[in-house]
Backbone as numpy.savetxt, mean C-alpha at the origin, in Angstrom:
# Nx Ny Nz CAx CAy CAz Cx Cy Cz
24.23 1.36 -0.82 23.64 2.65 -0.57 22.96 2.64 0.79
22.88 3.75 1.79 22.94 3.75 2.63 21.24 3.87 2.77
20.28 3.32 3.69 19.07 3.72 3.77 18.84 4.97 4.47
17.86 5.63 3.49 17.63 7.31 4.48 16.01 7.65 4.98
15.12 6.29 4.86 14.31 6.40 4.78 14.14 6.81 6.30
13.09 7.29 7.43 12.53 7.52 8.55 12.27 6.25 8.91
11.18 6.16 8.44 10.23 4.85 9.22 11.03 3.51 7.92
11.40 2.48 8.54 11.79 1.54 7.76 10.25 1.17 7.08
10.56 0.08 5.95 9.47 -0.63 5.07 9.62 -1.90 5.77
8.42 -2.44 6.14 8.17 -3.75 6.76 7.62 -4.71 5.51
7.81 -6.05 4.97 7.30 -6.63 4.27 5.96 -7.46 4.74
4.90 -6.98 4.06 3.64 -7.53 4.58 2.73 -7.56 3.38
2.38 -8.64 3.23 1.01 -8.80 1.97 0.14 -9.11 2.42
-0.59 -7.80 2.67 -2.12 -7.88 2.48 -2.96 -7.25 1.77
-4.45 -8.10 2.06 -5.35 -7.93 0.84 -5.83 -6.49 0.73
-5.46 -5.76 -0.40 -6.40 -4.28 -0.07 -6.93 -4.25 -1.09
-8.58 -3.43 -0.81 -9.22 -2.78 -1.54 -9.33 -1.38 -1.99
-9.28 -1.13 -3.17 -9.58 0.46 -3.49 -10.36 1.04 -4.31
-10.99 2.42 -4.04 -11.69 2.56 -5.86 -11.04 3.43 -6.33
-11.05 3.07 -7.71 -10.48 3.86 -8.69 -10.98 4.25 -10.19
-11.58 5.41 -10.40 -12.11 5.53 -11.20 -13.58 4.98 -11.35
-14.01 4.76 -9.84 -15.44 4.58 -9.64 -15.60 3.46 -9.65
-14.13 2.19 -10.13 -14.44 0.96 -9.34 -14.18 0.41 -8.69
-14.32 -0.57 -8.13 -13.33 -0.98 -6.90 -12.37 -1.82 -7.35
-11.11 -1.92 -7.39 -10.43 -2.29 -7.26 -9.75 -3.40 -5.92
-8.73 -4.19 -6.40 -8.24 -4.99 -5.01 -6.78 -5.12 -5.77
-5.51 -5.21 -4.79 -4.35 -5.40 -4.72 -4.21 -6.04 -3.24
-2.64 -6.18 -3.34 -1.96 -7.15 -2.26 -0.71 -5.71 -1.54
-0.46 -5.52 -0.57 0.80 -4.72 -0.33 1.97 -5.42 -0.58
2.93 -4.89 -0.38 4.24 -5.50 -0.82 5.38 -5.19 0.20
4.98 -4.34 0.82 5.76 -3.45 2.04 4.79 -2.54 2.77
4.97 -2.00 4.00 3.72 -1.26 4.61 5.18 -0.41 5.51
4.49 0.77 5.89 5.52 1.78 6.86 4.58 2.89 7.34
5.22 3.31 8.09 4.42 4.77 8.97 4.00 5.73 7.89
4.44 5.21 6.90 4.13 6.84 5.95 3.72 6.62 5.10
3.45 4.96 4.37 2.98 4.79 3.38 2.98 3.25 2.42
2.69 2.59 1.65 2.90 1.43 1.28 3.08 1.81 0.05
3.05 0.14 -0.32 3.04 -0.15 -1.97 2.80 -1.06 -2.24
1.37 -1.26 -3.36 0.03 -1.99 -3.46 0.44 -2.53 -5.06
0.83 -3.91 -4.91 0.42 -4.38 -6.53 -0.45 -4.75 -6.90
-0.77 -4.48 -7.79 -2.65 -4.31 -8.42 -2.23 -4.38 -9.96
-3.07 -4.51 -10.25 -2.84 -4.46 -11.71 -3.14 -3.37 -12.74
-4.73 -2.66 -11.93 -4.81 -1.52 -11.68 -3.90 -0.19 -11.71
-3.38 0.35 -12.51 -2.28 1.88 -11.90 -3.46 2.96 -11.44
-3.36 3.58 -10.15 -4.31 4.83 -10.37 -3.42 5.94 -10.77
-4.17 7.38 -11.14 -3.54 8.23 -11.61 -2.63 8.94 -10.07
-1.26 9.15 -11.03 -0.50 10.10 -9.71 -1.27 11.02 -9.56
-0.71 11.44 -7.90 -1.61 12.72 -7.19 -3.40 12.10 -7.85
-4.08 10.97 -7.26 -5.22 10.42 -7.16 -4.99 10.31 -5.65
-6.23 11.17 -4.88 -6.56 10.65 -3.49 -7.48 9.62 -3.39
-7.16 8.37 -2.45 -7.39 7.31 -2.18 -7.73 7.06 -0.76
-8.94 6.16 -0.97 -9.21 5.69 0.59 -8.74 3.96 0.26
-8.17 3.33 0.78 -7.63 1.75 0.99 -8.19 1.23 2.11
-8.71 0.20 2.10 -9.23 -0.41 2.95 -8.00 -1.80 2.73
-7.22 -1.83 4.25 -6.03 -3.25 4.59 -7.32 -4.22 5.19
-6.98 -5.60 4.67 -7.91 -6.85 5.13 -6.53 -7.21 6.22
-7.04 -7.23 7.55 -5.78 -7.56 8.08 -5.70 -9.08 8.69
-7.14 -9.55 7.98 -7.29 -11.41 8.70 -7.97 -11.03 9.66
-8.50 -12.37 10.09 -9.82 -12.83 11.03 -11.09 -11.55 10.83
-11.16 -11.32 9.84 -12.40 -10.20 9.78 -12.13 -8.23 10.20
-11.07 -8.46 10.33 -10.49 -6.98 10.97 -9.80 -6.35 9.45
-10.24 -5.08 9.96 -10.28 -4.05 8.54 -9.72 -3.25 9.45
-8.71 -1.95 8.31 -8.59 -0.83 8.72 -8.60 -0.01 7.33
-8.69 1.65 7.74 -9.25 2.25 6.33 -8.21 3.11 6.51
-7.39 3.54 5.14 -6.37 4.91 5.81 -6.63 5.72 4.39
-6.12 7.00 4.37 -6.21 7.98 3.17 -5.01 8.05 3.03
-4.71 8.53 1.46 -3.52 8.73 0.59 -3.74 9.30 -0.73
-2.44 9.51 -0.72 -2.51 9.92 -2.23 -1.44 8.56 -2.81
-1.57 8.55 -4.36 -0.82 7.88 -5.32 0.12 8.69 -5.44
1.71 8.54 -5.14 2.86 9.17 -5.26 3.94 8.43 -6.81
3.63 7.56 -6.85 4.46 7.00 -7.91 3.61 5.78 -8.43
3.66 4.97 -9.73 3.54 4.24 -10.55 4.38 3.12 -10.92
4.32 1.30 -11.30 5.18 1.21 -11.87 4.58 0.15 -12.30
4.89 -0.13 -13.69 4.21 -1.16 -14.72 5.60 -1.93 -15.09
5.73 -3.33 -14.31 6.37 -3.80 -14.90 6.66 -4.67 -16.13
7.78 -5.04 -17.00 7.55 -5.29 -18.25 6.90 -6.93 -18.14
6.16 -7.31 -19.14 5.70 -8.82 -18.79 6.72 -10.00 -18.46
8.15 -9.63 -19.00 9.19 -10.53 -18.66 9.77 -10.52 -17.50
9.10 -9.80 -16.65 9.73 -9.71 -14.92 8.55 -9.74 -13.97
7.15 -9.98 -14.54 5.75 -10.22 -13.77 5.80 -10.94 -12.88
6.94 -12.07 -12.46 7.03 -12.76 -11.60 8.07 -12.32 -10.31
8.52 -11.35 -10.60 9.90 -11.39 -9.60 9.76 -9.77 -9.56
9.11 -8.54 -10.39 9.14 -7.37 -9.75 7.21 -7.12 -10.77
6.52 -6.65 -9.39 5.28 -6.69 -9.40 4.29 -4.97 -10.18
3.55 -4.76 -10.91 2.98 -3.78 -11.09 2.05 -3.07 -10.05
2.74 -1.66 -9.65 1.89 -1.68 -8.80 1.79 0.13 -8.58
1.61 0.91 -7.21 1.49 1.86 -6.74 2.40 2.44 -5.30
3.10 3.00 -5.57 3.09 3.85 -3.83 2.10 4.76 -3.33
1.99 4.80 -2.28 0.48 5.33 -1.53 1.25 5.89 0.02
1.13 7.43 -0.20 1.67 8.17 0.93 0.36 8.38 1.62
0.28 8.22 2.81 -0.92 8.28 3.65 -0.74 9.55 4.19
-2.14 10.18 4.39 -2.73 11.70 4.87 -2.32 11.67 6.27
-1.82 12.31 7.11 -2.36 12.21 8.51 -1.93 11.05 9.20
-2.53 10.85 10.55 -1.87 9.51 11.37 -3.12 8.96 11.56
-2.83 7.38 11.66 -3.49 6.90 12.03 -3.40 5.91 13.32
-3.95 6.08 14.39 -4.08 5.33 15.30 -4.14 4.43 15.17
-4.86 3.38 14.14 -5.15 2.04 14.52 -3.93 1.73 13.56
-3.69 2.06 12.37 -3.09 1.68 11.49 -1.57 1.95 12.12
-1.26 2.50 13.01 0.19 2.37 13.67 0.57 1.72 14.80
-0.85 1.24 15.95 -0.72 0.19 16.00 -0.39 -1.27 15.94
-1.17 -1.39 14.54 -0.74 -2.39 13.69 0.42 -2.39 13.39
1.06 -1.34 12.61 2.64 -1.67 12.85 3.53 -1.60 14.12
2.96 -1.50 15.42 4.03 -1.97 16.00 3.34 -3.41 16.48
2.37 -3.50 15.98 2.35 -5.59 16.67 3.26 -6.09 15.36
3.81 -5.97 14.41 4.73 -6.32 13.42 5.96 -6.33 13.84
6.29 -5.88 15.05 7.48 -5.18 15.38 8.08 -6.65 16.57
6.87 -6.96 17.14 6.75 -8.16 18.02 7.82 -9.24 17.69
């Protein structure tokens, strides 16, 4: 199948934080792109939940982006190792620093 996506998915795990439901939460990404990631957590937030994520990007450097929760996926316990529970997260708006960052990935 042919990819139709815009911005390709880059594979990158990093540490993110979120709240959800008033707590904070933490997941890992699994892929990152111009338009949006996908955060396994163990955590599901509710679809259409707006989200602020904070990416740990190493050596002490943070970036914060907004989103919404676009999709869900709970995988069954017999595949916990090889396909992950997690979230897609379409981001609001652009972000300067956070596109940045993806093009030093690009390096």
């Amino acid at each position: 199948m042919a990819e139709k996506r815009t911005f390709p998915r880059l594979k990158k795990r990093l540490i993110v934080e979120f709240v959800s439901e008033g707590v904070l939460r933490t997941g890992f990404t699994r892929d990152v792109s111009h338009t949006g990631l996908f955060v396994a957590a163990a955590h599901l937030p509710k679809m259409g939940e707006s989200l602020s994520v904070t990416l740990n990007l190493g050596e002490g450097k943070k970036i914060s982006v907004e989103g919404t929760v676009v999709r869900g996926h709970r995988a069954p316990t017999s595949l916990s190792f090889s396909e992950p529970t997690g979230f897609s997260f379409e981001l609001h708006g652009y972000s300067e620093e956070f596109t940045r960052y993806l093009s030093s990935l690009h390096r």
